[in-house]
Each structure stands twice: as C-alpha cells, then as structure tokens.
VOBA-1610 file (N, C-alpha, C; in pm, whole numbers, padded with zeros to 5 digits, always signed):
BEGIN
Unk+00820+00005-03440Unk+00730+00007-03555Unk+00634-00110-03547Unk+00520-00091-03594Unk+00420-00220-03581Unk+00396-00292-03680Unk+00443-00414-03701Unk+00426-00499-03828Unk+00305-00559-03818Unk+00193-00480-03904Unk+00072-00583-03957Unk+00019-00682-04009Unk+00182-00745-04020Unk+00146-00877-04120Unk+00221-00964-04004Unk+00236-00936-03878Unk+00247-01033-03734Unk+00147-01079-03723Unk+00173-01213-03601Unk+00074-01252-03565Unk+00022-01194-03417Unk+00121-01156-03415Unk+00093-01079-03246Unk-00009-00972-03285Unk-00109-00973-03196Unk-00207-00878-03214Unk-00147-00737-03170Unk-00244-00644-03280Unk-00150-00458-03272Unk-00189-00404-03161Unk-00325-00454-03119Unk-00279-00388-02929Unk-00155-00437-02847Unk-00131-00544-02877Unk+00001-00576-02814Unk+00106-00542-02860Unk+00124-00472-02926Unk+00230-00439-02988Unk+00229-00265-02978Unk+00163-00234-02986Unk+00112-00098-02911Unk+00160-00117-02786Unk+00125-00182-02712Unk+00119-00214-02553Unk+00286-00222-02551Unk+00366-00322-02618Unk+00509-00323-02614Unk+00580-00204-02641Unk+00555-00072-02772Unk+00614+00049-02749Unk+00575+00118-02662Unk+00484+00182-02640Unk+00468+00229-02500Unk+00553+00188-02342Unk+00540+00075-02351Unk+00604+00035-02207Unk+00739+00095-02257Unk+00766+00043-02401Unk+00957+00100-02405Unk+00958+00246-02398Unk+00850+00325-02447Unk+00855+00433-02423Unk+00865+00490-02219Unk+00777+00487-02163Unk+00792+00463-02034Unk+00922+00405-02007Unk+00990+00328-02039Unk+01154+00255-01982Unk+01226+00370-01964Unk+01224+00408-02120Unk+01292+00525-02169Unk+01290+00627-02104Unk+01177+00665-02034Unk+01117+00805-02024Unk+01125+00873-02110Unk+01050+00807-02206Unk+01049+00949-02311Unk+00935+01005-02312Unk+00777+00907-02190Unk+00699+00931-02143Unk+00750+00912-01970Unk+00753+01003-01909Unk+00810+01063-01775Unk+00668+01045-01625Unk+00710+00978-01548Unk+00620+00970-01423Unk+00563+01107-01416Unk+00411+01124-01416Unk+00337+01199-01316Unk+00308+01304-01489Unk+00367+01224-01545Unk+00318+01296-01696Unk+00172+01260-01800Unk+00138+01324-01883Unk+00004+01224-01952Unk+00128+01201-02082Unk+00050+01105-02107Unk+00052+01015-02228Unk+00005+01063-02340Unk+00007+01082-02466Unk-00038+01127-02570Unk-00243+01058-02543Unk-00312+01121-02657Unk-00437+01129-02669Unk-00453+00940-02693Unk-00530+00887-02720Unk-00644+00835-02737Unk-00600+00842-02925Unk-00673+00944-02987Unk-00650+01014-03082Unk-00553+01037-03135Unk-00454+01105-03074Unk-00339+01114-03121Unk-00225+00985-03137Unk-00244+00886-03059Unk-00194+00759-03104Unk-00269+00677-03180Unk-00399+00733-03198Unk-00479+00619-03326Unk-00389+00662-03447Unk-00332+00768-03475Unk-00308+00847-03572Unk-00184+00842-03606Unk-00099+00832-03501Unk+00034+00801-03479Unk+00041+00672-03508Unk-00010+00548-03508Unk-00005+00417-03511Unk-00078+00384-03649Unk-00152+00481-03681Unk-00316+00459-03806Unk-00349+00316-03752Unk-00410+00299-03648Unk-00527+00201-03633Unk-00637+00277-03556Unk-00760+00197-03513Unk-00820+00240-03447Unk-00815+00275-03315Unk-00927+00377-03259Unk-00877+00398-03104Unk-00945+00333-03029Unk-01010+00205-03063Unk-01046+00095-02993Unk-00888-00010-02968Unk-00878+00009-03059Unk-00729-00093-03047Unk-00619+00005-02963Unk-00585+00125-02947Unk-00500+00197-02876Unk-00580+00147-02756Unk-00709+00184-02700Unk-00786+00169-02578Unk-00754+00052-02544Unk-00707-00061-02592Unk-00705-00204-02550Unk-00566-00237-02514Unk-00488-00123-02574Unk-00325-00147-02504Unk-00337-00064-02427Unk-00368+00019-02394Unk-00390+00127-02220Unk-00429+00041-02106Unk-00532+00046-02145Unk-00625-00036-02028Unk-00557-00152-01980Unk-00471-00213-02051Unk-00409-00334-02050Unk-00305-00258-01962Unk-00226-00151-01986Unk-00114-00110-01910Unk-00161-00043-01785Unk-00283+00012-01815Unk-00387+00045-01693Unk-00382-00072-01547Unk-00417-00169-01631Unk-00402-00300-01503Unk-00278-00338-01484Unk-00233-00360-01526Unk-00061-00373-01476Unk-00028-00290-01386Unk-00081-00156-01365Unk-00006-00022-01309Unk+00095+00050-01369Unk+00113+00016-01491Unk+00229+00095-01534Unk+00173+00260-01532Unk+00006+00275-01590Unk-00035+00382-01637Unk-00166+00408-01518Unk-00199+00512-01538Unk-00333+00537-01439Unk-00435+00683-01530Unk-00537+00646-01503Unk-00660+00699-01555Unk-00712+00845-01493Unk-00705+00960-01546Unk-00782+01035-01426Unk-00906+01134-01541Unk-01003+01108-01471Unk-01167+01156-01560Unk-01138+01285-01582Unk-01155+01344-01715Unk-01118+01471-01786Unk-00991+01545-01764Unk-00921+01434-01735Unk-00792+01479-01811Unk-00701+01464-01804Unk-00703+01285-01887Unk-00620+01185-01938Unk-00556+01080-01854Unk-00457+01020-01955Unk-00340+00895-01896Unk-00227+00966-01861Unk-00163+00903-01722Unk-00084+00901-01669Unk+00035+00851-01632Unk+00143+00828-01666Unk+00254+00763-01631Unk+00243+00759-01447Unk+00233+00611-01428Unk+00259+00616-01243Unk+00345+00575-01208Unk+00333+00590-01087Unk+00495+00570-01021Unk+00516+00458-00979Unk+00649+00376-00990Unk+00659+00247-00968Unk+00607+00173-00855Unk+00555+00091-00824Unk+00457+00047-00679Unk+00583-00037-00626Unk+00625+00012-00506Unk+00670-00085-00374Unk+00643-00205-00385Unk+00736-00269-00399Unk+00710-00422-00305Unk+00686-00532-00245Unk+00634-00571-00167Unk+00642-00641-00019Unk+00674-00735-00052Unk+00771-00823-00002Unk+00773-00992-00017Unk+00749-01029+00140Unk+00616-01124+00142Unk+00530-01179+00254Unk+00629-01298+00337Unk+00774-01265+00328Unk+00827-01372+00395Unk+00901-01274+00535Unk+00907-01293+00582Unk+00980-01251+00758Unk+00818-01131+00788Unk+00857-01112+00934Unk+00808-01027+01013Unk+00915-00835+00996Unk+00856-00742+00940Unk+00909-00618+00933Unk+00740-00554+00960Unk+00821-00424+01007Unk+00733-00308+01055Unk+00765-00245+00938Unk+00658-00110+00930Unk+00669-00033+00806Unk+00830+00069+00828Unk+00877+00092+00924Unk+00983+00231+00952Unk+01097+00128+00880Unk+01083+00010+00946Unk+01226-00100+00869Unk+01222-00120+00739Unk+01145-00163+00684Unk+01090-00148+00571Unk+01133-00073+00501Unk+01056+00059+00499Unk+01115+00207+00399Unk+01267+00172+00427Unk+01293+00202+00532Unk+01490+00201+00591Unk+01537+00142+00469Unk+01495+00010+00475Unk+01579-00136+00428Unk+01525-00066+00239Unk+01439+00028+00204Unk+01467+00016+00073Unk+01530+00130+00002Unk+01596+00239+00153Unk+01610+00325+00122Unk+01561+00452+00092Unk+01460+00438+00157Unk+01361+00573+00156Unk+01346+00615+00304Unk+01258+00713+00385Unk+01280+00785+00457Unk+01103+00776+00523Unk+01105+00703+00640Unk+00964+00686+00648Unk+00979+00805+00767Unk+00841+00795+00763Unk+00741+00918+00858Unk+00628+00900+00877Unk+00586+00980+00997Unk+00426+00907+01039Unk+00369+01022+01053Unk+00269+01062+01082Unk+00184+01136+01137Unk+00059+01104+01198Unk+00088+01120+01375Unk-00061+01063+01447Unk-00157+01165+01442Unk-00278+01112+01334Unk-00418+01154+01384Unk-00495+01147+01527Unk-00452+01021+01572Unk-00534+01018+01681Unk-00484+00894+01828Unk-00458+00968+01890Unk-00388+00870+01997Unk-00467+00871+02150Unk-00518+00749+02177Unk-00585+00782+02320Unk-00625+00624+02370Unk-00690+00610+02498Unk-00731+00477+02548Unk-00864+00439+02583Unk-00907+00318+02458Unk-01030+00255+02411Unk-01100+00141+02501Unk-01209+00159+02498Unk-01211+00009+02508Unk-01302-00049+02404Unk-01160-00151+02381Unk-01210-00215+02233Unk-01311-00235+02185Unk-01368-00308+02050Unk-01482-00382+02023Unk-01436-00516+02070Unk-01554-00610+02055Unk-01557-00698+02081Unk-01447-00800+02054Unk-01499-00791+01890Unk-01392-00874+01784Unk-01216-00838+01833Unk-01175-00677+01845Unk-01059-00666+01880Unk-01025-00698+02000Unk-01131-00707+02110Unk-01043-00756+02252Unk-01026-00943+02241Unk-01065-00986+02182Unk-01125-01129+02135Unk-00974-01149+02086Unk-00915-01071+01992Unk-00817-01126+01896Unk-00682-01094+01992Unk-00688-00979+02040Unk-00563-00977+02166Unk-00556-01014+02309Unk-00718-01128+02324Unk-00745-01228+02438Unk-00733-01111+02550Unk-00815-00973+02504Unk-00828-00930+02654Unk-00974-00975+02725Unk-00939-00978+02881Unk-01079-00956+02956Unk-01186-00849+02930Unk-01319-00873+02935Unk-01367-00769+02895Unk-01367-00611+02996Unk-01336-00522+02918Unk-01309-00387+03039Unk-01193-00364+03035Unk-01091-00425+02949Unk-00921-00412+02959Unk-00888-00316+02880Unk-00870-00226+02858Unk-00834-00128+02784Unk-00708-00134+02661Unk-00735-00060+02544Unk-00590-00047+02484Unk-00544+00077+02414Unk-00459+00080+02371Unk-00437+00227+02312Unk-00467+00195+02173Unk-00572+00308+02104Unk-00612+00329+01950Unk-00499+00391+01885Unk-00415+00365+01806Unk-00343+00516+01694Unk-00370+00502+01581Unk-00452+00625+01526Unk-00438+00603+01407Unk-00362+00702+01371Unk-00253+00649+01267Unk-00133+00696+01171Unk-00144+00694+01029Unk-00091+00856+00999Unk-00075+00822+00822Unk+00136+00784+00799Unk+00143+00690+00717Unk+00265+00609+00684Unk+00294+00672+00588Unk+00362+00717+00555Unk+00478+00798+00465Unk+00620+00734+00433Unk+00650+00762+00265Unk+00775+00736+00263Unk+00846+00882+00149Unk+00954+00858+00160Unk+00990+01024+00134Unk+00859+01127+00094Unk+00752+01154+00242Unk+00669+01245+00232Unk+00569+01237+00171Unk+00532+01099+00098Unk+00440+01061+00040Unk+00328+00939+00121Unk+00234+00983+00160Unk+00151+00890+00173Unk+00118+00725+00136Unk+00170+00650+00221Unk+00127+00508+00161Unk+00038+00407+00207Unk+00020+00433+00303Unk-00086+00380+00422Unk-00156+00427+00521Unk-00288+00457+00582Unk-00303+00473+00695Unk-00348+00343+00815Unk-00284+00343+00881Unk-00288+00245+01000Unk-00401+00291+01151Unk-00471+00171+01173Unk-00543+00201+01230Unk-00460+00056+01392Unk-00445+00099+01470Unk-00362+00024+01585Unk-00399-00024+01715Unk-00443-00135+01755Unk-00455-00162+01877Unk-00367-00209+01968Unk-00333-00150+02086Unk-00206-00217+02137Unk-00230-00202+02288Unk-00290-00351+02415Unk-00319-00354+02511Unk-00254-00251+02613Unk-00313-00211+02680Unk-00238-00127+02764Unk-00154-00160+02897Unk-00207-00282+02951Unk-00125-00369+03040Unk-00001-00435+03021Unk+00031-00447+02880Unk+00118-00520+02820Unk+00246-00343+02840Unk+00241-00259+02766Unk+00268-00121+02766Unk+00217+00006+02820Unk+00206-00007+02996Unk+00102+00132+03000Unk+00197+00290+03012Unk+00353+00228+03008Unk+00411+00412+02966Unk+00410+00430+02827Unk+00356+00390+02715Unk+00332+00415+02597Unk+00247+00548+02558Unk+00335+00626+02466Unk+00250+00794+02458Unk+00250+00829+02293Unk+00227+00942+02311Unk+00205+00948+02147Unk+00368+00975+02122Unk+00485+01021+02158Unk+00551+01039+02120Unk+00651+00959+02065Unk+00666+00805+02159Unk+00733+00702+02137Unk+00655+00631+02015Unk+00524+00627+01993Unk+00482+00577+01879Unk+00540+00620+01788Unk+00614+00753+01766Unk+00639+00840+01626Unk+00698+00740+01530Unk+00786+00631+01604Unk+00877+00543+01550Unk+00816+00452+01530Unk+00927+00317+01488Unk+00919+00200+01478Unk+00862+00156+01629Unk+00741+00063+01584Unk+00664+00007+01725Unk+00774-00100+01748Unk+00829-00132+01648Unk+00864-00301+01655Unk+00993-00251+01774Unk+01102-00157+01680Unk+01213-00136+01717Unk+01224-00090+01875Unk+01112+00033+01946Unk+01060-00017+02065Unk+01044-00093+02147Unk+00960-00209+02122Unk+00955-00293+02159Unk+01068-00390+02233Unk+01163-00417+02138Unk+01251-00491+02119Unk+01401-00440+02218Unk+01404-00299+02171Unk+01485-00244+02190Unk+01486-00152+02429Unk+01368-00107+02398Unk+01329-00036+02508Unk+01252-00099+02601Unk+01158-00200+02583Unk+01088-00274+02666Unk+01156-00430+02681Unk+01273-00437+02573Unk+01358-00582+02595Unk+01280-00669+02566Unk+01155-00738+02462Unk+01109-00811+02457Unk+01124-00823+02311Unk+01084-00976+02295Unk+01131-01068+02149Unk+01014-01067+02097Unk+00993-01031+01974Unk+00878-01033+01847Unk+00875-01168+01789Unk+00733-01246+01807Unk+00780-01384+01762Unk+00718-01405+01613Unk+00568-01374+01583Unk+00541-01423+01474Unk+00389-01343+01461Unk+00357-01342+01318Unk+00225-01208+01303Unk+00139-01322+01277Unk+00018-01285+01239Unk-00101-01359+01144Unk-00130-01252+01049Unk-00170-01225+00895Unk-00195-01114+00825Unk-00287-01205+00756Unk-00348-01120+00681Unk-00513-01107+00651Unk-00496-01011+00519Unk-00538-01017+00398Unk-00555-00919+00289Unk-00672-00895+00219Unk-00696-00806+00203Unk-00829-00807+00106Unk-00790-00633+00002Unk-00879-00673-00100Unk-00870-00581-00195Unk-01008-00491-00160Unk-01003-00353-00143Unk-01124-00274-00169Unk-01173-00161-00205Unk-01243-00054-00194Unk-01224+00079-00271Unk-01215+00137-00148Unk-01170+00242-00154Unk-01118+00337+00000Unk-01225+00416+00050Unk-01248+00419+00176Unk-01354+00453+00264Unk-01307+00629+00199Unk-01425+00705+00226Unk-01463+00790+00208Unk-01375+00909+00261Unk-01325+00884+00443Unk-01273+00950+00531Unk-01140+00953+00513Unk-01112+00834+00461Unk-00950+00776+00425Unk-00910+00865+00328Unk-00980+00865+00205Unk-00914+00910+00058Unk-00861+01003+00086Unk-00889+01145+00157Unk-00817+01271+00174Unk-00684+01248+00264Unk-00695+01161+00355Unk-00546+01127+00418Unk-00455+01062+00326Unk-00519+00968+00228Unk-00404+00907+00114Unk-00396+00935+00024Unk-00495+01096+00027Unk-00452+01142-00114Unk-00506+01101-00253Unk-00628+01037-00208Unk-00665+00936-00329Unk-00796+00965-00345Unk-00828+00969-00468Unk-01026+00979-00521Unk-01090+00919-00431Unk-01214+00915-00402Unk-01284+00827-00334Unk-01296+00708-00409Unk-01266+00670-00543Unk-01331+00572-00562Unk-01208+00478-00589Unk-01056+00527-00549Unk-00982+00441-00574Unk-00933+00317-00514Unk-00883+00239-00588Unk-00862+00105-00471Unk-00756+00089-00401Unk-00780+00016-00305Unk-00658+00037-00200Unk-00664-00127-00130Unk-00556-00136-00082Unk-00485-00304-00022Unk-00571-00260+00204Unk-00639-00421+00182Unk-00655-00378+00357Unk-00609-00497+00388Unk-00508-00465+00462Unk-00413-00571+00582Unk-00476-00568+00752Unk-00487-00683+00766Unk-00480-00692+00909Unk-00410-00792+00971Unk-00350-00760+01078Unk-00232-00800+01123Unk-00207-00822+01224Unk-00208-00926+01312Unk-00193-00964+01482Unk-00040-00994+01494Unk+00012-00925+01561Unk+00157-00995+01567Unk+00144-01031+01748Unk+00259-01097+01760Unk+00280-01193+01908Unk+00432-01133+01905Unk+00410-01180+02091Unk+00546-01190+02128Unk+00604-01320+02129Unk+00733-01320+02118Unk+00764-01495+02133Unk+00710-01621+02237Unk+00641-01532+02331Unk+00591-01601+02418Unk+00423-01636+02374Unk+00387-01583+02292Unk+00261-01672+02195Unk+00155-01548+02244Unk+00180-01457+02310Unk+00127-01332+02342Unk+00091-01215+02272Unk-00033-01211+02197Unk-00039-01096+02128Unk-00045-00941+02173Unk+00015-00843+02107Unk+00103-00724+02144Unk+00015-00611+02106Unk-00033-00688+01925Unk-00058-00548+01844Unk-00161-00654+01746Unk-00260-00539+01732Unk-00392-00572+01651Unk-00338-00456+01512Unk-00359-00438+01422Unk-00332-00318+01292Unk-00419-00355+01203Unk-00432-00254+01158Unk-00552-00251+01006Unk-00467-00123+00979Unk-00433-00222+00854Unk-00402-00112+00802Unk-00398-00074+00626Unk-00462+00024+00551Unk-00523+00056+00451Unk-00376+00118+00352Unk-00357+00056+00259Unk-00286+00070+00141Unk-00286+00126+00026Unk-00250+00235-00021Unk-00265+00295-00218Unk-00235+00149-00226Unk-00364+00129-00348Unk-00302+00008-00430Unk-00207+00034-00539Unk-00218+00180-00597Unk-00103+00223-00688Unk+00018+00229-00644Unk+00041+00248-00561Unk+00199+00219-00523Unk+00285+00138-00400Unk+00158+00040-00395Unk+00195-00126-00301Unk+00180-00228-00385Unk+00243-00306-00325Unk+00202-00430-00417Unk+00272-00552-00354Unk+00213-00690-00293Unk+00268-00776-00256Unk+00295-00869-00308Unk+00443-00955-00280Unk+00445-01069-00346Unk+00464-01188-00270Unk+00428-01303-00314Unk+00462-01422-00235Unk+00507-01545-00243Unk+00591-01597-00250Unk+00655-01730-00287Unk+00600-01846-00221Unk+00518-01927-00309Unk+00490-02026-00285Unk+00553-02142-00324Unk+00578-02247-00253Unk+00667-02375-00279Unk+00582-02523-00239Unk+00599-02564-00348Unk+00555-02722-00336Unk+00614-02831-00225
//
C-alpha cells in the first residue's frame, strides 16, 4: 500500500511494489505489466509518477520496453565476475546451463592490420576468422567474431571449434592458457548482428575484446565479441 504522508517519494514506492510483485511472480517473465493507465488508477496518482517508477525499473533491467505494445517483465541477466580467465562453454557449464554455438562463418584471412599487430603476426601470416552465435539453453547471448593464427594451430577446422577453444587448447594441443587483456565498451547493435541476437536494431548490447596468451606471453586468440545487454551483465571487484 502507498503511504502519502511518507517521505519516500510515491514513485519509489511504486517502484518497491512492483519489484515485489515481479519477486512474487505475480507479474511473470516474458509477460506485460499492467497499463501506464491502469496503474495510475490502481495507485490514484498520476501516470507521470507510475512512468518514473518504470523507467526507473526500465534501467535496472528488471523491466523492458517494446513500441506498441507495452512493459515487459525480463529475464534475469547473467553475471560475469571479471576475476580469472573462462571461455564462454565453461562458463554456461559452471552456471549450469547448456551452451551451444553455431558457426556462421569459418575460413583463412589475412588479417587487418590492427589484428595482425595485436597477435604480433608478420605481415602475410594468415589466421582463421569464426564467426559464432553463443547460446545458452538455446538462447542467444553473444555473437563472437575470432581470430586465431594459423601457425600456432594449422589442423584447426570448423568442427573442433564447435567446443570450448580454451578446453582444446589445453586439453588436445597440451598447452597452458596464461592470461587475457579485455576491453569493454557499451553500444547499440550493428544492424547485421540484431537478427543473429535476436534483438531490435536499436538495442544495446556489451562489446568485449579480448587477447588472451599462452603462458609463454604468446598470443593465441584475438575475439570481439558482441553481448545482449539485457541478459549480461558484468561485475568487478575493486580493492584498495
């Protein structure tokens, strides 16, 4: 119930039943939310003040927006804590979900500039491109775009990619994974992308890039790779 004679302002307090509603599910993922209207009415305040507890749950991610026709309960966002080195297949594993890939495109490049630069090839050295859509129980969460020298791996095919690169690596070629460099930026999703992730064109999405090494200070793997921002999310512990 909303007490008007608080000091807590009634969008926030709006904003607090709702979320309990969502706890509850008594508003259910992948469901809309009552009107605009119909909670000015339900609450008797204005639907400027309902609009100011949405939008508010809007940025959080609890809720999501879609043009003509309505709010959305979304689905809880993944994750990441930015401490150790994991591949995406370990990852899903380790949270209990069921990853999967699907290669768009597998063949041997020769790089741009910037990418032979960052995996210190000679110029003319070739590497293998994949681009992959990342899945976790069947849902789209990333597409990865992959550079990976070909001298370093030249029996590498599309089929052994299906998996974990890391676990590969490690496992089948006997070599030690030492340490990544990652890179983040926030942006709206390329045009070509949205239909592979399933997402509007105009929605935003997480871009990682990612050099990992072998323990021998040898870089392996170049990645870009493009994120739903609705259902990623990184965290990071910083210490004094």
């Amino acid at each position: 119930m909303l007490d008007k004679n608080s000091h807590t302002p009634i969008y926030i307090q709006i904003e607090e039943i709702l979320k309990q509603r969502i706890y509850l599910e008594e508003y259910k993922i992948g469901e809309n939310i009552p009107s605009e209207r119909e909670l000015s009415m339900q609450f008797d305040v204005s639907r400027m003040t309902v609009r100011q507890a949405i939008t508010s749950l809007v940025n959080s991610g609890l809720l999501y927006r879609e043009k003509g026709r309505g709010t959305f309960v979304a689905n809880p966002k993944l994750e990441q804590v930015l401490i150790g080195l994991m591949g995406f297949t370990e990852d899903m594993r380790a949270r209990g979900m069921e990853p999967s890939s699907k290669v768009l495109r597998f063949e041997k490049i020769i790089p741009p500039v910037d990418i032979a630069r960052d995996l210190m090839l000679e110029h003319g050295e070739e590497v293998f491109f994949v681009v992959r859509i990342r899945s976790a129980n069947l849902k789209p969460m990333s597409l990865e775009r992959t550079y990976i020298p070909v001298k370093i791996y030249p029996e590498l095919d599309e089929k052994k990619i299906m998996g974990s690169l890391y676990a590969l690596i490690e496992a089948k070629f006997h070599q030690k994974i030492g340490n990544a460099i990652q890179q983040m930026e926030a942006a709206i999703v390329a045009k070509e992308d949205s239909k592979h992730l399933q997402v509007n064109t105009t929605a935003p999405v997480l871009i990682i890039k990612r050099i990992s090494y072998l323990s021998d200070g040898y870089p392996f793997e170049l990645v870009r790779s493009t994120y739903r921002a609705d259902r990623y999310k990184f965290i990071s512990e910083i210490k004094r």
